[in-house]
N, C-alpha and C positions, 0 to 999 in steps of 0.2 A: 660705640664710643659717642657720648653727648658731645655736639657741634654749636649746641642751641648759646651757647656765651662767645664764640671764636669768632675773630675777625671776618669780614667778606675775603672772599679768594678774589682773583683778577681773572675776571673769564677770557676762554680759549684755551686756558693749556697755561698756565703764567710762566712754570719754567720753560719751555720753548721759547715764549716771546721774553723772555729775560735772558736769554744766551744769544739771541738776534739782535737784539739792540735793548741795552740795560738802560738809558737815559729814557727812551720811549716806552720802557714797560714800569721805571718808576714813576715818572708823571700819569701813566695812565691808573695804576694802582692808588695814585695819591687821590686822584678823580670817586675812587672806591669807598676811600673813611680815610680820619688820620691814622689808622694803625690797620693794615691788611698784612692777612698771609698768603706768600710767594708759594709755598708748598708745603707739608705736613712736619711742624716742628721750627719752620723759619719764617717770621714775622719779618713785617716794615716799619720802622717808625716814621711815617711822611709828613708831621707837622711839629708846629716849633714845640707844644707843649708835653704832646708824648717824647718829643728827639731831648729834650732837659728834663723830664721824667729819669729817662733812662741815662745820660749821663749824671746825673745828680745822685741816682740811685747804685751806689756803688756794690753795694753786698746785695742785696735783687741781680743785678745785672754788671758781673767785676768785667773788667776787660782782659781776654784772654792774651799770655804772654806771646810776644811776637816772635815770630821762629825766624825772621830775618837773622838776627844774629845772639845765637842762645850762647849763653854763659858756656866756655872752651872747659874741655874735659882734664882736672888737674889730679894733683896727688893730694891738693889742701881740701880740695870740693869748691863748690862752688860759694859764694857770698850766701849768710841768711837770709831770709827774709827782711830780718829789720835791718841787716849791715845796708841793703840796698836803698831802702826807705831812708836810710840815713845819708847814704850816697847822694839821692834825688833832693834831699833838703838841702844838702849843702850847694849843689849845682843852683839851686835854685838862687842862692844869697849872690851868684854873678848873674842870673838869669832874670830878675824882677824888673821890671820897668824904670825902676829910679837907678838900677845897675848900670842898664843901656843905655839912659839920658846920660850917665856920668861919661860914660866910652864913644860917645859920638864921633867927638874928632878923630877915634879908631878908627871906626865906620865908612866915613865920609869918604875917603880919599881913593879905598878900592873900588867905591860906585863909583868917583870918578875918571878913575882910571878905564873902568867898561866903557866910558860914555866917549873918552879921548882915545880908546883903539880902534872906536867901532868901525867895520871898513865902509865908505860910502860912496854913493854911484853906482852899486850894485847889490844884486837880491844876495842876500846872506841868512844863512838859515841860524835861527836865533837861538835856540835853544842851549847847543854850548856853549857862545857866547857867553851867554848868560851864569851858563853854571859855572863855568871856570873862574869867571870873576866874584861870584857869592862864595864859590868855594874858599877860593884864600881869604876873603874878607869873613868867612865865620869861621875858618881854623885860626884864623888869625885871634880871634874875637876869644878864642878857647885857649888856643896856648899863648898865643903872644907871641914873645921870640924866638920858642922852638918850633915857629908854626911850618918856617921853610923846612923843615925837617919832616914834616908828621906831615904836612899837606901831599906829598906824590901817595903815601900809604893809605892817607884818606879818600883821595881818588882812584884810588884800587876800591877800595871799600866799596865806592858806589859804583864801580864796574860790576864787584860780587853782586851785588842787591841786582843791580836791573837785568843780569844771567840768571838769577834764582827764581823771579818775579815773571819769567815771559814765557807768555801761555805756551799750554802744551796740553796735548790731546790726554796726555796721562796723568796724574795726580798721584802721587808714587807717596806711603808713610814715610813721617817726618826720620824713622829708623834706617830706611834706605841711604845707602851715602852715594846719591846720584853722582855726576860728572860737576854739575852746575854746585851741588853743597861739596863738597869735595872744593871746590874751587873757594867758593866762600871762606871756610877753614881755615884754607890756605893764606888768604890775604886777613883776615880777620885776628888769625896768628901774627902776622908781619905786622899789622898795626899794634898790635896789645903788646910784641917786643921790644919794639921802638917806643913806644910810650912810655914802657916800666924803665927802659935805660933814663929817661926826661924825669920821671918820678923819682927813681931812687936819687940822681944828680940833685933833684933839689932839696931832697929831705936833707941827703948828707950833707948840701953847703946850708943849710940854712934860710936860704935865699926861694923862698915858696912862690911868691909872686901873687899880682892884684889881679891875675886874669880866673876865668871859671877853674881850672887847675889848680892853680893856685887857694881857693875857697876853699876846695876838698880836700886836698893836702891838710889845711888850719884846722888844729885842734880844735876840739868845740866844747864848750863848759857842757853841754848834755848828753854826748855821746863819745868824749875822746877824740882818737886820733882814729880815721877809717885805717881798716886792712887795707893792704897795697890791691889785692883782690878784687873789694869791692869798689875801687876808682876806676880797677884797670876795666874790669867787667862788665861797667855800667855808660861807657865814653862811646864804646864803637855806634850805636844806635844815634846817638846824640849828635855824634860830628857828622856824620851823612847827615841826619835830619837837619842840621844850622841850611846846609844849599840846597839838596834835592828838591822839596815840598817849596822854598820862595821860587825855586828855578820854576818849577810849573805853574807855580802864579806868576810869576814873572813875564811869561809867555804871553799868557792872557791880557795880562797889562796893557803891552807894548803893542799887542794886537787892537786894543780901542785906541789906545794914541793915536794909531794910522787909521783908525773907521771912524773915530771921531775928532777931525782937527779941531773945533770949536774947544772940546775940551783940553784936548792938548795945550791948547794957546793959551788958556788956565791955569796950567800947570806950568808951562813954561815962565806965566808972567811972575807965580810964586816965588819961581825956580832963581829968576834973575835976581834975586834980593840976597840968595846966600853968600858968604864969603869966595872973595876966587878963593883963596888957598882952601883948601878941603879940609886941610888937617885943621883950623882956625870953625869949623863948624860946630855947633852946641845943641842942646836939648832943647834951648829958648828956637833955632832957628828953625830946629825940626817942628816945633811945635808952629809955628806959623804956617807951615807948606798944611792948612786946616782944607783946601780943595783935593789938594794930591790926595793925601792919606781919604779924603772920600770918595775920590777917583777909584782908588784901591779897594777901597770896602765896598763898592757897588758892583765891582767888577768879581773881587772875590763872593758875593754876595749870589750873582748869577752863575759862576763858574768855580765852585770851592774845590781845590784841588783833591783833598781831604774829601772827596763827596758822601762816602760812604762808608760807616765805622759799625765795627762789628761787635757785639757783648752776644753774652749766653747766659743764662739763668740758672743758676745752681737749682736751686726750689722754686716751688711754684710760687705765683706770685700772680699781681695783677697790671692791667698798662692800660690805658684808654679807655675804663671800662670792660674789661675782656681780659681774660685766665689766659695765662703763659704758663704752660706747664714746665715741670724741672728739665732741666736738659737741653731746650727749647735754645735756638738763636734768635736775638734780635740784631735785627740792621736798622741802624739809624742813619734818614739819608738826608743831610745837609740841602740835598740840592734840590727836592721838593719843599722843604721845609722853608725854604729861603724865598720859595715863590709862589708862597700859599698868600692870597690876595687878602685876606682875612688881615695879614701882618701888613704884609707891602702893597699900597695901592698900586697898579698897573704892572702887577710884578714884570713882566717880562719885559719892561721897556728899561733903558738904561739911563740912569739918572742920579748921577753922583750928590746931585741938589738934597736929595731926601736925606744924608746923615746929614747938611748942612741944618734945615730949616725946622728942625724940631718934628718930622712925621714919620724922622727912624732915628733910635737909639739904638746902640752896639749893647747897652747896657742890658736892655729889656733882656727877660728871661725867653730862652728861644728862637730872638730875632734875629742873633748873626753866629752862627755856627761853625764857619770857616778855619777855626783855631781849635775847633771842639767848646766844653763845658766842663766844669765841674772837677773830681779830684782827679781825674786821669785828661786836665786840655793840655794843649799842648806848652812843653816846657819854655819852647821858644820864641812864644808870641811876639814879645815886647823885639827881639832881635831881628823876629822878620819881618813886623812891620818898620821898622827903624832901616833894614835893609832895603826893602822894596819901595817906601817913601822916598830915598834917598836918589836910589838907581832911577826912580820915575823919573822926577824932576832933573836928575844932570843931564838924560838922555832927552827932555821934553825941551830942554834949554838949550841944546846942541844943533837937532835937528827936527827937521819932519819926516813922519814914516809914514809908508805907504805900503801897502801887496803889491803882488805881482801881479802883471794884468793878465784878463782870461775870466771865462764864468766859470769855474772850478777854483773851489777855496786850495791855498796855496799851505793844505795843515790836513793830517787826519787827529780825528778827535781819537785818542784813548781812553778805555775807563778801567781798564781792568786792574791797577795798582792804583789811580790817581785819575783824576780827571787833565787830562794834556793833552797839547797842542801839537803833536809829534811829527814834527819837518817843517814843521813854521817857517817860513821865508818872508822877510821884509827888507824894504831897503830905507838909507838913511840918505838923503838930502841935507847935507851941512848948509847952513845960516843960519839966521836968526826966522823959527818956524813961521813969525806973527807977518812977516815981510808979506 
């Protein structure tokens, strides 16, 4: 076989030292080229302009459908192809940016309700916290007032996903119906029956509603009215995604507040301008928190939960200079890409200044990744930066956080679904943090 066009390998063994620690064999790979391969047929994309090569590049490199929660086995079949694509467009019309500026004051009031339960004076581990309250505030965000309804089945949902998702010595075909998808099934049915009861309710009154449900329901002059099908089929992915993916940024967040007070006091000073009532908050107000929301993107920037996205190549094709044969995986990894020095001067240091002063734009092709690119980024940008802007500043305004004390970090890092902070313990100190 000719090797004379193929990327560099990662010497030593790259799969060994990629199943012993995946952050230290992607940086060390990235060290190699922007595009190396991990072992025979799996490439890396480790810089920004192959990682948007390869998102940009949709039919080169489609993104494989996720088996988290595949379309349930009916008597109708499943949605088409285009019913879906149609499904995605209409999500989209509550999903866009100027959507979520509209909804803010939806928003607002479940970050600040996280920020007034938070227990304080003692180490609490953050992570649920956290998602519980992202939880209701994006099912809320999706159904509206059927949200206390559909929210306990949603949080079934991401109970399925993170039993489906944890490691295991064995890697069993997606054909097998283990214990863990069996179980998925199970609750993934429970959500899609509850839901279709909310769908049919509203079609029959009339009464559809202004929330993302609502959009997909609304006839559309280009495509009709969706199958019930393809609404029911295409939500369950969606609602886990609105909390799980901010919950793990979220983590990270809340973890610089307490290692960097300076900045903290930044955000809180934002913070203190917003309206007390929650619900009385706007798109104008979020737009002003201009340090938080770079608090955020510097922090997602080093730590993108999303670290690691997967594509495969139908046909051969080319990336970096270098032949990707058909069949081939590529992995595009945000989290070298983000701290190639080339984009980011002093990548590894943290410095929320740099979206401020003009030496990083979000915009630039390649230089922020965290959301994804191109036609498969992610659906929910606009809603989780809207969420974690929000939650930053009411918790930066509330209190000061700190670790626990001890030279052992008070978290293990995960990476094998997500990049997280898993048993994060912080504590809150109520006052005003700048005292």
């Amino acid at each position: 076989m000719d090797r004379t066009n193929e990327p560099p390998r990662l010497p030593g063994g790259s799969f060994a030292a990629w199943s012993r620690d995946r952050l230290a064999a992607a940086c060390h790979g990235a060290e190699c080229g922007d595009v190396w391969e991990l072992e025979p047929g799996v490439y890396v994309a480790a810089a920004a302009g192959p990682c948007e090569a390869v998102l940009h590049r949709a039919q080169d490199f489609p993104k494989p459908p996720s088996p988290l929660f595949p379309p349930l086995k009916r008597a109708a079949g499943a949605p088409a192809p285009q019913e879906r694509a149609h499904a995605r467009a209409a999500r989209m019309h509550g999903l866009r940016p100027q959507a979520v500026a509209a909804r803010i004051g939806e928003i607002a009031p479940g970050t600040a309700r996280c920020a007034d339960q938070w227990p304080t004076g003692r180490d609490v581990e953050v992570l649920p916290l956290v998602r519980s309250a992202l939880a209701e505030t994006g099912v809320r965000y999706l159904f509206t007032e059927d949200a206390p309804a559909l929210l306990p089945f949603a949080q079934r949902l991401f109970t399925a996903r993170e039993v489906l998702v944890r490691p295991s010595r064995w890697v069993w075909p997606r054909w097998v119906p283990t214990p863990a998808r069996r179980f998925r099934t199970r609750q993934q049915v429970a959500f899609t029956d509850a839901l279709r009861a909310v769908v049919r309710r509203r079609r029959s009154s009339g009464r559809l509603g202004d929330d993302v449900l609502g959009q997909m329901l609304r006839p559309s002059s280009r495509y009709g009215t969706l199958p019930e099908e393809a609404v029911l089929d295409t939500l369950p992915g969606i609602t886990v995604a609105t909390f799980e993916t901010p919950s793990r940024a979220a983590g990270w967040i809340l973890l610089h507040l307490a290692r960097y007070p300076g900045a903290a006091d930044r955000v809180a000073a934002e913070a203190a301008l917003l309206p007390e009532d929650p619900a009385a908050t706007t798109g104008a107000h979020l737009d002003r928190l201009q340090y938080t929301q770079a608090l955020i993107r510097e922090v997602l920037r080093l730590h993108p939960p999303s670290w690691l996205l997967t594509r495969r190549a139908p046909r051969r094709t080319r990336l970096g200079g270098y032949t990707i044969d058909a069949g081939s995986t590529v992995l595009v990894c945000p989290y070298t890409a983000h701290r190639d020095a080339r984009e980011h001067p002093e990548p590894d240091r943290f410095r929320p200044e740099r979206w401020l002063d003009g030496s990083g734009s979000p915009a630039k092709p390649g230089v922020f990744l965290a959301f994804g690119t191109g036609p498969h980024g992610c659906e929910g940008a606009a809603l989780a930066m809207a969420m974690l802007t929000l939650l930053t500043a009411q918790i930066a305004r509330r209190y000061r956080l700190s670790e626990p004390p001890g030279p052992e970090p008070g978290y293990r890092v995960t990476t094998f679904e997500g990049l997280t902070t898993e048993g994060l313990r912080l504590r809150a100190v109520a006052g005003d943090p700048r005292s």
